[in-house]
N, C-alpha and C positions, 0 to 999 in steps of 0.2 A: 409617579414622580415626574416633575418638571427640573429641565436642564439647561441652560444658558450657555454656549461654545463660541469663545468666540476666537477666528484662525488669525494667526499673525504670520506674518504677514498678509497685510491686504494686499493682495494681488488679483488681477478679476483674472489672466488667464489660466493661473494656479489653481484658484475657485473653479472655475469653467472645465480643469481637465479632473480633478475631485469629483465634482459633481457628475458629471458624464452631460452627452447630449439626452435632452428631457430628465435630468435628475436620473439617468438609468441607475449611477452609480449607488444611490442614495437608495433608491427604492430599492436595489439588490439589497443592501444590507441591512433594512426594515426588516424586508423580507424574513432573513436570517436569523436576525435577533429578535423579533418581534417585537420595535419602537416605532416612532414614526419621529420621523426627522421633518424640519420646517428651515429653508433657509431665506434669508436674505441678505445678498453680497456673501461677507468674514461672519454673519452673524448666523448662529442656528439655534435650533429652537431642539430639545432632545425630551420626549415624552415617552415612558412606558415604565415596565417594573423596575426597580431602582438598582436591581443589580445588570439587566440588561442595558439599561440607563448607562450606566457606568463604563460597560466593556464598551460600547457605541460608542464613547467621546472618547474613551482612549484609543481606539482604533483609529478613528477618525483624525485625532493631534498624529496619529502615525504616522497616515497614509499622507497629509498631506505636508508632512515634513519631507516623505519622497519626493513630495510632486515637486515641491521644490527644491531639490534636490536634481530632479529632473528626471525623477524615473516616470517612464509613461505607466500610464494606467488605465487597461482595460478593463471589459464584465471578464475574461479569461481569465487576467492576470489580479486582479478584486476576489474572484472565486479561489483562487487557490493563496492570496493573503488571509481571508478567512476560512482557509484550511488549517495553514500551518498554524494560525496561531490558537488554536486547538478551542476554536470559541466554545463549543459546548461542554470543554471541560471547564471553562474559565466560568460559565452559569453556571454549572454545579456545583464548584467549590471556591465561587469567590470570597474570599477572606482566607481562604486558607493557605498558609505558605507551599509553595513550590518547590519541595527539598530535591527532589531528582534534578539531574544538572540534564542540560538540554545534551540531547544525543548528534553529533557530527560525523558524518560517515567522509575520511577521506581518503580518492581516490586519485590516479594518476595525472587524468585531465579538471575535475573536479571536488569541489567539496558539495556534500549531499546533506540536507538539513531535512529531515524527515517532517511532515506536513500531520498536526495535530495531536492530540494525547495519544492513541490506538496505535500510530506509527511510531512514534517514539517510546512508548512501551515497547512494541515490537524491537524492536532495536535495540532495547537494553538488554532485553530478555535472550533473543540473539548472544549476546555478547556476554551472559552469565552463564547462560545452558549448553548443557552438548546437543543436544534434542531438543526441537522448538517445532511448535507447528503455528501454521499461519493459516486459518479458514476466515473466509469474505468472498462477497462481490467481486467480480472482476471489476478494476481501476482503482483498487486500492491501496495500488501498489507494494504487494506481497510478492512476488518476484522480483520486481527492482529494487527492493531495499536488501531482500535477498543475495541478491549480485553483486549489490553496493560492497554489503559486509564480505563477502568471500574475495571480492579482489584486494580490500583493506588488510582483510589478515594474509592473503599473500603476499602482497605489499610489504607486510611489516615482518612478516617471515612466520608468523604465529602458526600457517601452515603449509605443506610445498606445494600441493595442488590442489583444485579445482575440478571436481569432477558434475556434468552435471548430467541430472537423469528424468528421463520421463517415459510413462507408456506410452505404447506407440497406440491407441485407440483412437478412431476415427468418428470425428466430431459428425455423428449425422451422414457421413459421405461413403463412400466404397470409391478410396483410392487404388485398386487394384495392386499389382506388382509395381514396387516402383524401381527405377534404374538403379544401378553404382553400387559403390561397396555397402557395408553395413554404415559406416558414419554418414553416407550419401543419403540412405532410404530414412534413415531419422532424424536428416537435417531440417525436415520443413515442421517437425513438432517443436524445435527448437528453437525457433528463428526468435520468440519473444528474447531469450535470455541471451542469443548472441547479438541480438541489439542491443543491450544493457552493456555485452561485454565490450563491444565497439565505442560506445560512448565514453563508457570509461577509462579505456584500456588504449583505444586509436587499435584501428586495423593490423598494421603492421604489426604488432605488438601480440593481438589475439590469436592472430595464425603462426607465430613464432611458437606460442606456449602450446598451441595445440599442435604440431609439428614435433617439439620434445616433451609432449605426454604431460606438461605441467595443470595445462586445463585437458582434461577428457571429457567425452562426450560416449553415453552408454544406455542401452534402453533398459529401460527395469528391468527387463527377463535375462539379463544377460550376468545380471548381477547376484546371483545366486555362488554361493563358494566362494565370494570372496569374502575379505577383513580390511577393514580401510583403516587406516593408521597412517594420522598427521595430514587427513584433506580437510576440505569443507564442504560438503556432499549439498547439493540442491535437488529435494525431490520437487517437482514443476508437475501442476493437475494431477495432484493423489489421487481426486477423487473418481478417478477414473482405474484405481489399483483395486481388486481382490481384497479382499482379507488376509488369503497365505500371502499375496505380495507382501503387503504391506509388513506384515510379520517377519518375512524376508528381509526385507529392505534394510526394517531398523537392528537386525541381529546381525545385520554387518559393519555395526560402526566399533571402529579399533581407539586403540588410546591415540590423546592428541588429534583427535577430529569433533567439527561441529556438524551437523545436520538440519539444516532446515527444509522441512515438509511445509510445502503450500497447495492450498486447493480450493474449490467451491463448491460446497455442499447441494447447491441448486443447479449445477449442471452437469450431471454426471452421464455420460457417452456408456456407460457397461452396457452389454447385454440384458435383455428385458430378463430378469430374478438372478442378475450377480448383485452379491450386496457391496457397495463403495468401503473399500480399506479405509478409506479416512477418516468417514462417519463410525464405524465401528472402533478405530483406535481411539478417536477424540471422546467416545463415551468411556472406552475402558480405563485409558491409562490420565484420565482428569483426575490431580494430585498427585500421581507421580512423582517422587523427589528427583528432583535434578533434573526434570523436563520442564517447558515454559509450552503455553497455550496460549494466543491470541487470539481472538473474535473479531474481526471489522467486519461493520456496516456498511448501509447505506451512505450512512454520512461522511464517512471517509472515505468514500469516491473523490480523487483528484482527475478525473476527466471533463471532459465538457460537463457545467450542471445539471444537462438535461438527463443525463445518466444516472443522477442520484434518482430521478422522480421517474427512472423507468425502471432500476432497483427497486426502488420501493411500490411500483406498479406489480411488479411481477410478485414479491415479497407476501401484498397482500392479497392475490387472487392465491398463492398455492396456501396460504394460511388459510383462509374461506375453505378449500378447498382440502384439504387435511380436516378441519373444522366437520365438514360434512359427511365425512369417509369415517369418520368414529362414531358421528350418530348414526349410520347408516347399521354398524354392526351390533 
């Protein structure tokens, strides 16, 4: 299918910031959707299958309704507009209405708009279930949407605290004995989620709540014997838990708490023949009433792009590579 676009206003420097320097912007999102864009000046030329066709020019009347508007526009800030606006759900089911209302996470310094289908599922699912798990990629932002939602419902009073947990397993390294108290030696597994909580929350703010216990900070092993009632539990790299952890973990959530478990399946720190809790729970309990289960991809990586094509590097040498360990046997 062939497409005719043509931008209004004609502006050449509005064109020129659209376009990128050498057409980057354009070839980026060829790239993506698999068109091939032709411009000349306001006038573009949109060629490829017709529903890819279609999502192209409407992005494009988007984007450059920004530009002139005067948002700049980078390959950064281009990469993660055709995140959020969930392109590969929009191939899949173009023609089909959109009954889900778009998910808005709001926090103290901001409002968070989850980036793509996979996220804003995640999100909703969050916000229906008591128990949600979240396996991906790292950058697909499975803990900061995480963080998003637990500051929102304490915010809104839904729950009183913030508890957030992780094993303490060493990524590859022998960190030895580390200094300080107990929240001192498992501050540095945690640093992803107290930077989600700073952002959110402002400094002042984060150390106030964890000073009266509102947000706690707790390593898995510690969490044995308790009942949580009325928090919002964040487990952060399950996949580095047990099996008893895990089993642990989720037989401590009380009434009026949510739990969301996030992890990555492909990088697991256990000891060589511990089996990952996470992978074991995500096979058991798929269908569980009243738990929610997410999957992200490769493609909902929101970091640099070059991160998806090294996800998806790694993705397919251990696929090959699982592949050959079953003919083998």
């Amino acid at each position: 299918m062939q497409q005719s676009l043509t931008l209004e206003p004609d502006d050449a420097r509005h064109l020129a910031t659209l376009c990128g320097h050498l057409d980057c912007h354009l070839r980026q999102i060829e790239q993506r959707l698999g068109v091939t864009i032709s411009a000349r000046g306001s006038h573009l030329q949109l060629s490829g299958p017709s529903v890819n066709v279609a999502t192209a020019e409407s992005l494009l009347i988007h984007l450059y309704t920004e530009v002139c508007q005067g948002v700049e526009l980078s390959p950064e800030s281009l990469h993660l507009q055709l995140q959020q606006a969930g392109l590969e759900h929009l191939l899949e089911s173009a023609g089909q209405p959109n009954v889900a209302p778009i998910q808005i996470i709001r926090t103290k310094r901001s409002s968070i708009k989850p980036r793509g289908k996979n996220q804003q599922d995640y999100v909703r699912t969050i916000k229906q279930h008591d128990i949600n798990f979240g396996i991906g990629p790292a950058g697909t932002g499975k803990t900061y949407l995480a963080v998003a939602c637990a500051v929102e419902a304490l915010l809104e009073e839904q729950v009183r605290r913030i508890l957030l947990v992780r094993p303490a397993v060493e990524a590859g390294e022998k960190l030895g004995f580390l200094p300080g108290d107990l929240t001192q030696k498992i501050d540095p597994y945690l640093r992803p989620l107290y930077d989600a909580l700073y952002e959110m929350l402002g400094f002042e703010t984060v150390n106030k709540y964890i000073e009266r216990n509102i947000i706690e900070v707790a390593p898995l092993a510690f969490m044995r014997g308790r009942t949580l009632n009325n928090a919002f539990i964040i487990l952060d790299e399950a996949q580095n838990t047990t099996r008893e952890q895990m089993k642990m973990f989720l037989t401590r959530i009380g009434f009026g708490s949510t739990a969301v478990i996030t992890g990555d399946a492909t990088q697991i720190d256990l000891p060589r023949g511990a089996h990952s809790g996470l992978i074991h729970a995500s096979k058991l309990l798929t269908g569980v009433d009243g738990l929610g289960m997410i999957y992200f991809d490769n493609k909902d990586v929101v970091r640099h792009p070059l991160v998806q094509r090294i996800v998806a590097a790694y993705d397919s040498i251990e696929s090959s590579s699982n592949e050959l360990d079953q003919g083998r046997r």
